[in-house]
GULOVO-308376 format. One line per 10 residues: their letters; for each residue x, y, z of C-alpha. Coordinates in nm, 4 decimals. Each point is the difference from the previous one (the first is absolute). Layout:
<atoms>
A> X Y Z  ...
</atoms>
This chain:
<atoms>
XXXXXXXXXX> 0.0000 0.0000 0.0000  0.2694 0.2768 0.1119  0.2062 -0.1035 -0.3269  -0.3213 0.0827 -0.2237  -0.0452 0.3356 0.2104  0.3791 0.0707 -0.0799  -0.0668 -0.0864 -0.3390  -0.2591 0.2398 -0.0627  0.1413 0.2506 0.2237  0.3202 -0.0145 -0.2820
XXXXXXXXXX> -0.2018 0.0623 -0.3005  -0.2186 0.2515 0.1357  0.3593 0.1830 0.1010  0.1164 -0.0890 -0.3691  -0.2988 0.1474 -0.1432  0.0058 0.3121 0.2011  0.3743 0.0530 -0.1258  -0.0423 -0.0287 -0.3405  -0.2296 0.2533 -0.0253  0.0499 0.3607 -0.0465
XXXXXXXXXX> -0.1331 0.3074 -0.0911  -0.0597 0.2155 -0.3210  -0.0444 0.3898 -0.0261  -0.0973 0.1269 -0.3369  -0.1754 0.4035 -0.1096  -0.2435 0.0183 -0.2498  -0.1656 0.2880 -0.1330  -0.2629 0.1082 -0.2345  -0.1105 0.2895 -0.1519  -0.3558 0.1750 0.0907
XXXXXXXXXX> -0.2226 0.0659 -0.2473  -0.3309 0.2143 0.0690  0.0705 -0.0013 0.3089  -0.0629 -0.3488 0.0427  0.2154 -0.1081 0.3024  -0.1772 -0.3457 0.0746  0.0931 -0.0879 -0.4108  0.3925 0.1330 0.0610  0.0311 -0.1551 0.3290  -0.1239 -0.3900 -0.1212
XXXXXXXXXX> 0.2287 0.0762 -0.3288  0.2448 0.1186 0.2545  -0.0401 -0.3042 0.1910  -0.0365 -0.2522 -0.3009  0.4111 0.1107 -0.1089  0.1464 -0.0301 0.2829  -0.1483 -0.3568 0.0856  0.1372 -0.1116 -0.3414  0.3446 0.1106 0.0092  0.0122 -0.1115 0.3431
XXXXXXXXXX> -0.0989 -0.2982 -0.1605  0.2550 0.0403 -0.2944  0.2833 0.0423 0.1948  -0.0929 -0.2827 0.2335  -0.0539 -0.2715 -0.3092  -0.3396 -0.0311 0.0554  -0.2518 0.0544 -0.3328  -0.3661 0.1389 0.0920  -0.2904 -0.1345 -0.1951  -0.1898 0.2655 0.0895
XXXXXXXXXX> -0.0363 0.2618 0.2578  -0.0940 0.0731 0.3712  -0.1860 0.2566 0.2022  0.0234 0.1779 0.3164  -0.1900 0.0167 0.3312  0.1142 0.2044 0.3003  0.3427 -0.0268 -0.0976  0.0506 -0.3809 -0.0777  -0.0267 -0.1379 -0.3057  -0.2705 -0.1916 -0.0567
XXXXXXXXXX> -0.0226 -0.2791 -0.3015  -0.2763 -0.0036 -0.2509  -0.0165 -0.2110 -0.2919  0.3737 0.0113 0.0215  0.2177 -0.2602 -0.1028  0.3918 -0.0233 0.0545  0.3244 -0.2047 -0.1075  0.2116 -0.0085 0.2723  0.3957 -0.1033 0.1016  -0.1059 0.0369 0.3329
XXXXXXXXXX> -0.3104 0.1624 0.1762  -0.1345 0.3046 0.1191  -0.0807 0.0023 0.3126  -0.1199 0.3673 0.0531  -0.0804 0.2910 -0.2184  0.0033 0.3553 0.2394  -0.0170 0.3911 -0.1498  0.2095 0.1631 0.2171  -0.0402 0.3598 -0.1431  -0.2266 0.1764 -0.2479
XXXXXXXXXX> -0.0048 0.3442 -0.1025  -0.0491 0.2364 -0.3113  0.2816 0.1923 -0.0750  -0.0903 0.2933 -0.2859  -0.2307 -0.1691 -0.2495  0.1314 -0.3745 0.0855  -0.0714 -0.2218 0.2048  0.2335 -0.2189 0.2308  -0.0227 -0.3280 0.2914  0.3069 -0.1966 0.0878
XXXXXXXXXX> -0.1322 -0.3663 0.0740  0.1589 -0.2281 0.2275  0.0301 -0.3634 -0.1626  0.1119 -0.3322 0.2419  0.1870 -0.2935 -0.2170  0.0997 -0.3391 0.0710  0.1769 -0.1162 -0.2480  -0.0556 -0.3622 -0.1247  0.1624 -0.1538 -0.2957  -0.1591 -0.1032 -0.3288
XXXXXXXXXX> 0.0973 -0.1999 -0.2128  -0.1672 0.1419 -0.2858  0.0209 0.3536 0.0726  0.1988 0.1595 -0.2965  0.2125 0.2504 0.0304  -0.1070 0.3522 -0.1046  0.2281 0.2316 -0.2119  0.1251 0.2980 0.1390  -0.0196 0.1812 -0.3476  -0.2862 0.1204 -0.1805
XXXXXXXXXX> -0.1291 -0.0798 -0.2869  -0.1056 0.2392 -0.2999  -0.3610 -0.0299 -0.1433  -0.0904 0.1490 -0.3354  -0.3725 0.1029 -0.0046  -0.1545 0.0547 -0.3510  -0.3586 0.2170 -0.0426  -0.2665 -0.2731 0.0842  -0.2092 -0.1316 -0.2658  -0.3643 0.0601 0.0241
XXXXXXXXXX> -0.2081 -0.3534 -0.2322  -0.3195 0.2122 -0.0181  0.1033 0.4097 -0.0777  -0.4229 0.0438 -0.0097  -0.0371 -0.0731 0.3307  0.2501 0.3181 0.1211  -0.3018 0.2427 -0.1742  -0.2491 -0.0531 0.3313  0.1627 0.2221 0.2271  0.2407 0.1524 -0.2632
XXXXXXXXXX> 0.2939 -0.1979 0.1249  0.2250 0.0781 -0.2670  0.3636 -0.0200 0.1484  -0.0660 -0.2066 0.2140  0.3017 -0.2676 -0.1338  0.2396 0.2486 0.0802  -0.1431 0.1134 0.3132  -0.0628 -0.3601 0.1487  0.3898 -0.1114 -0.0499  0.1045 0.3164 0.1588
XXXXXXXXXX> -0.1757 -0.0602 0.2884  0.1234 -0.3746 0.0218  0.3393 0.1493 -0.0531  -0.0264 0.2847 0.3085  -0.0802 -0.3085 0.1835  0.2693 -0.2417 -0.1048  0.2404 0.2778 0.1173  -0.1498 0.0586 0.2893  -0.0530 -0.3369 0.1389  0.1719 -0.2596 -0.1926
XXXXXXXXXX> 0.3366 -0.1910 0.1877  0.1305 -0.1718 -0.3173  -0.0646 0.2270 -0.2825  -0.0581 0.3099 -0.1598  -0.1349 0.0901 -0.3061  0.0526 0.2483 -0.2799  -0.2958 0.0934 -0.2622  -0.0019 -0.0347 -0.3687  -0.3570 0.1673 -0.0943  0.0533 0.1411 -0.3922
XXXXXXXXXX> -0.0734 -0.4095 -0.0898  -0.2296 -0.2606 0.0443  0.1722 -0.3433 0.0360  -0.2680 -0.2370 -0.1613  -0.0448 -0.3870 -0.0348  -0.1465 -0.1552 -0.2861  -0.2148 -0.3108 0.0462  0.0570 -0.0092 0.3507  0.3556 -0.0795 -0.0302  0.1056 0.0821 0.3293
XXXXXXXXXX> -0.2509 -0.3222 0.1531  0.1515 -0.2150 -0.2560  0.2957 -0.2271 0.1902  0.3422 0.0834 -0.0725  -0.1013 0.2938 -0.1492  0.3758 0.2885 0.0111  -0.0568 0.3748 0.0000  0.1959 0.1277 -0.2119  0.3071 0.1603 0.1882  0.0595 0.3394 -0.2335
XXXXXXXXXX> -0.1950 0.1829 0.2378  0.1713 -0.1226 0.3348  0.3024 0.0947 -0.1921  -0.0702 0.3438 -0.0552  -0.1071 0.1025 0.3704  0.2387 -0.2297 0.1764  -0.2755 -0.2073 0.1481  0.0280 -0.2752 0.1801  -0.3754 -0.0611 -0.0426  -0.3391 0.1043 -0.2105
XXXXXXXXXX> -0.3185 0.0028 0.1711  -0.2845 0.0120 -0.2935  -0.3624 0.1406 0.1831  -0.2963 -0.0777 -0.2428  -0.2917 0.1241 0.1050  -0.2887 -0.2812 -0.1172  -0.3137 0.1745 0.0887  -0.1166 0.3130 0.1357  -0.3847 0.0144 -0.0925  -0.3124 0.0584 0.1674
XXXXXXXXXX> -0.2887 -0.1778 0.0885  -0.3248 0.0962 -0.0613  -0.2053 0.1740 0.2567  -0.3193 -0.1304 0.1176  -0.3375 0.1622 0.0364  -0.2553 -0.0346 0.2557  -0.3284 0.2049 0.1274  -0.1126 0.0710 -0.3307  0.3355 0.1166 -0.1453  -0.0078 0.2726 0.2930
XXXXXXXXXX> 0.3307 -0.1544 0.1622  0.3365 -0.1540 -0.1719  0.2890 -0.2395 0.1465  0.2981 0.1626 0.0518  0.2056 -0.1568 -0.2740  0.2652 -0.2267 0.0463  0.3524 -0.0100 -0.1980  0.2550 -0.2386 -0.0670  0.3673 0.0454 0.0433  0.1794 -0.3279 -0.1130
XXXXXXXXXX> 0.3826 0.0356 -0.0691  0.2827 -0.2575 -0.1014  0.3255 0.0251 0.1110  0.2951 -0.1741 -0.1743  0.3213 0.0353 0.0970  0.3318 -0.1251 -0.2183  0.3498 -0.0202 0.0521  0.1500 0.2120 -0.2751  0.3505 -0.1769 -0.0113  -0.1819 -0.3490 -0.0688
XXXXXXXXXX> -0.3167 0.1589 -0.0870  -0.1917 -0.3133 0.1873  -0.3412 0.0789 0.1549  0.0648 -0.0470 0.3856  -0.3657 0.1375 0.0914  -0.2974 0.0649 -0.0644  -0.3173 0.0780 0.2061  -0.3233 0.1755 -0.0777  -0.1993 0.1791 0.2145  -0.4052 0.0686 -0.0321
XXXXXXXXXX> -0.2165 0.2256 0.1937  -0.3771 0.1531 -0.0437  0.0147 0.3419 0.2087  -0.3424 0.2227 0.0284  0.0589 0.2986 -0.3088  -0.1344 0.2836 0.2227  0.0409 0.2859 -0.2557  -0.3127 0.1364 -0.2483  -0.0333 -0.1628 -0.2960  0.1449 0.3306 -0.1783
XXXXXXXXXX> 0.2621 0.0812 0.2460  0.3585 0.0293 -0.1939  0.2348 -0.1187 0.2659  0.3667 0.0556 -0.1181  0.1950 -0.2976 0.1515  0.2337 0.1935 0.0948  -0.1558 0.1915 0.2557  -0.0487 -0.0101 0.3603  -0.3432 -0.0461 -0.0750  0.0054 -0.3271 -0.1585
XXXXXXXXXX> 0.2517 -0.1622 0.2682  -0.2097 0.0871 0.3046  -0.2827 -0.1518 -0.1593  -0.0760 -0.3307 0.0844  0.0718 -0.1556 -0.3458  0.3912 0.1759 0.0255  0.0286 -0.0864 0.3742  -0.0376 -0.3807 -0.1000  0.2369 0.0246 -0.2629  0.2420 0.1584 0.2419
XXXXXXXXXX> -0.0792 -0.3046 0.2201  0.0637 -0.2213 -0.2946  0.3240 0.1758 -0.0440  0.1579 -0.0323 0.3487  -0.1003 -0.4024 -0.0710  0.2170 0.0453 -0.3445  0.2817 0.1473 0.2046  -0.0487 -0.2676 0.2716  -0.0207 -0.2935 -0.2566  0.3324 0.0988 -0.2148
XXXXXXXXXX> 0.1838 0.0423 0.2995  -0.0449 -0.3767 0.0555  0.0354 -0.1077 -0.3222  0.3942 0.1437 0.0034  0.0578 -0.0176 0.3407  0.1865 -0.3148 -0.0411  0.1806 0.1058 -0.3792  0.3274 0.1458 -0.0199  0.0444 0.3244 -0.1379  0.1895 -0.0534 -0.3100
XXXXXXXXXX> 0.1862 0.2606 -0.2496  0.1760 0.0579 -0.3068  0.3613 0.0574 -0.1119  -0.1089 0.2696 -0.2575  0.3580 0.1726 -0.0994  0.3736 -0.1312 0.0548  0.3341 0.1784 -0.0178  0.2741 -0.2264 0.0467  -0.0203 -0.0714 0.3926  -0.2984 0.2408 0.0755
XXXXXXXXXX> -0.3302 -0.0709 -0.0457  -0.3707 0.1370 0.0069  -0.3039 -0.1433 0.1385  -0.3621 0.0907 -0.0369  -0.0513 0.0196 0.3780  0.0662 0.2926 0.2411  -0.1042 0.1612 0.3198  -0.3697 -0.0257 -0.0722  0.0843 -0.3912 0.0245  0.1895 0.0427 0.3556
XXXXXXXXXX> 0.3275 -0.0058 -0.1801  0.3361 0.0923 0.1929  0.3159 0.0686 -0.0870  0.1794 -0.2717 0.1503  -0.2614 -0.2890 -0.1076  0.1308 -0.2869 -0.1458  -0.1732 -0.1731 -0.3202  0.0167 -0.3527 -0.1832  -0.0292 0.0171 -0.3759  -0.2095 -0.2763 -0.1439
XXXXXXXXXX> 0.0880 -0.0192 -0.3673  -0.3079 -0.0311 -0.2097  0.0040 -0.2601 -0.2520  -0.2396 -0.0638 -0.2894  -0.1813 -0.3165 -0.1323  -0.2590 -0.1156 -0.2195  -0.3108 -0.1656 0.1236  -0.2265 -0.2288 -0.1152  -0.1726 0.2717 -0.1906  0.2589 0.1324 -0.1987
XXXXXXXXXX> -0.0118 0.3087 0.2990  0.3099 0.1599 0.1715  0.0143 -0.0777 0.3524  0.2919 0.0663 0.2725  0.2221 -0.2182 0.1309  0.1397 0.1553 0.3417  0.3542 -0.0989 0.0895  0.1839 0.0770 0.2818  0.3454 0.1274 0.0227  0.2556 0.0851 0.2543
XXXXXXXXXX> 0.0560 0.3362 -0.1072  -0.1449 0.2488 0.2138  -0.0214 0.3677 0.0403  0.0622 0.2772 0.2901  -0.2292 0.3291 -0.1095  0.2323 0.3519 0.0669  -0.3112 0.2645 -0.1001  -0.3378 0.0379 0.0176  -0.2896 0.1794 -0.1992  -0.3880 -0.0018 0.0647
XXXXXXXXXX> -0.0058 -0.2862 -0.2803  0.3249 -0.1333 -0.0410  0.3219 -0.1098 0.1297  0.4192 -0.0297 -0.0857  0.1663 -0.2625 0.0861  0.3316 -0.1365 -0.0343  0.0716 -0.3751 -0.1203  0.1654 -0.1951 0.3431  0.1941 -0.2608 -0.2229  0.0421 0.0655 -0.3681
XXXXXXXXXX> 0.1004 -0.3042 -0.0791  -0.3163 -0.1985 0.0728  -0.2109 0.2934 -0.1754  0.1348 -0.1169 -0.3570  -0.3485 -0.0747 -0.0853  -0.1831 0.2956 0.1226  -0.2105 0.1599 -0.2774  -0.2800 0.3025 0.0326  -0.3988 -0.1352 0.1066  0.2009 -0.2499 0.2501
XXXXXX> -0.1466 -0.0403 0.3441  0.0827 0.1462 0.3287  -0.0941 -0.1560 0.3565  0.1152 0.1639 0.3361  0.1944 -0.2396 0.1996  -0.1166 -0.0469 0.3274
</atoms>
């Protein structure tokens, strides 16, 4: 009996020590005045790149009550658990506001917990396609391609851990025949080429049209109608140009403008309504749900100049590149498939890299060993060592 108690008395002591604590800021921005929106927003950051930083990945998000954080439909990936979620401070400061949360660990080892990059990755956003252009005349929604992937983008920057993004809105980027469902289907990699993307996120908006309203008391009354928001996501590597997701999302939201009302969707106006609310909440899903999706992916550039025993590579401080950093080159190598179509064959080498200066974009770096970097050729691949 007294050797059980010790037993348990032990683990209890071993669980206590491995856990620790977590302090992480996050602020948001207040917009109408809206504190309760800034200070959940507020709130929602600072739980994920506690989360981040921890290893964790959120499925979705959590909510507060009297200063403890309090789980609703919330799922989580954990290396270890959280024990205890505490705001310690809150306050607005100018036109932002800002709470400092408290966050207890114990760590507890996974074996199938990845580990995340510590660089960013660079997402090229093209204008969204709209499949019916009709169906923008109720409400005279006109712009409203370019004004939905700028808001996704404000978003990405603001609350995206793996990535950023960078817009590409004078084209449309258009499948034919559904390409992009088709299985082994490549994007073709010009356009990752010319941004220096690591990846091409293609929104198509599917449907945006209204349903009828319904009558009732002698035609006295009508239903407020009803319109649809559905939107497909489909994100590509642009090295490989392999599909690596793909999600769509659907809603019906309440369309609680006159049937005559010209709503530019741009405006204020349209994005406190409830219709540009739920696409906001769709958004912060989008951000959520690509921030899982490369969580786990390494961050991968591009030689894209040499000069003897200096080279150039297409990431930079926007990335998290330092001077200092030290990278593996991967030499790309080409072969033919089964389809007559180019694909790459990575392979490895022992030459590596130590970068000497930084830009917002790009780095220089100098060749460690220039006898294993014989091979080295532009478009080869890059991979911080750990």
């Amino acid at each position: 009996m007294s050797k059980r108690l010790l037993l348990l008395v032990m683990l209890l002591i071993s669980s206590t020590a491995s856990a620790n604590w977590l302090e992480i800021t996050g602020k948001a921005i207040i917009q109408h005045d809206n504190i309760e929106v800034a200070r959940e927003q507020a709130i929602k950051r600072a739980v994920n790149d506690a989360a981040f930083q921890a290893g964790f990945k959120i499925i979705s998000q959590q909510s507060v009550l009297n200063g403890l954080m309090q789980e609703q439909h919330t799922q989580i990936e954990y290396a270890g658990e959280v024990h205890r979620v505490e705001v310690i401070s809150e306050d607005r400061i100018d036109n932002e506001y800002h709470v400092q949360l408290r966050v207890e660990l114990s760590q507890v080892a996974a074996a199938n917990q990845c580990q995340s990059s510590t660089l960013k990755s660079k997402i090229l956003i093209p204008r969204a396609t709209i499949a019916h252009q009709e169906q923008l005349r109720y409400g005279h929604l006109f712009g409203f391609s370019e004004a939905f992937v700028e808001r996704l983008s404000e978003n990405i920057q603001t609350d995206a851990v793996s990535y950023f993004t960078t817009l590409h809105t004078d084209s449309d980027v258009i499948f034919k025949k559904n390409l992009n469902q088709v299985r082994g289907y490549r994007f073709p990699s010009w356009l990752g080429k010319i941004t220096n993307s690591q990846y091409i996120l293609v929104p198509e908006i599917i449907d945006m049209s209204i349903t009828p309203t319904v009558s009732y008391l002698m035609g006295l009354f009508e239903s407020t109608p009803a319109r649809e928001f559905q939107l497909r996501l489909t994100l590509f590597h642009s090295i490989s140009g392999e599909r690596i997701w793909i999600k769509d999302y659907s809603y019906s939201v309440p369309w609680e403008f006159e049937r005559n009302a010209m709503i530019e969707p741009q405006t204020e106006l349209f994005w406190q309504s409830t219709y540009g609310r739920t696409i906001d909440k769709v958004i912060d899903n989008v951000v959520s749900d690509i921030d899982q999706t490369l969580s786990c992916r390494p961050t991968l550039g591009q030689l894209i100049a040499r000069q003897n025993d200096r080279v150039v590579i297409n990431l930079g401080r926007h990335h998290g590149v330092r001077v200092g950093d030290i990278f593996q080159i991967i030499l790309v190598r080409h072969m033919f498939d089964r389809l007559s179509q180019l694909t790459i064959n990575p392979d490895p080498s022992h030459a590596k890299i130590t970068i000497q200066s930084v830009t917002e974009f790009t780095a220089i770096a100098n060749l460690m060993d220039e006898t294993s970097s014989l091979n080295i050729q532009i478009n080869d691949l890059v991979l911080k060592s750990k």
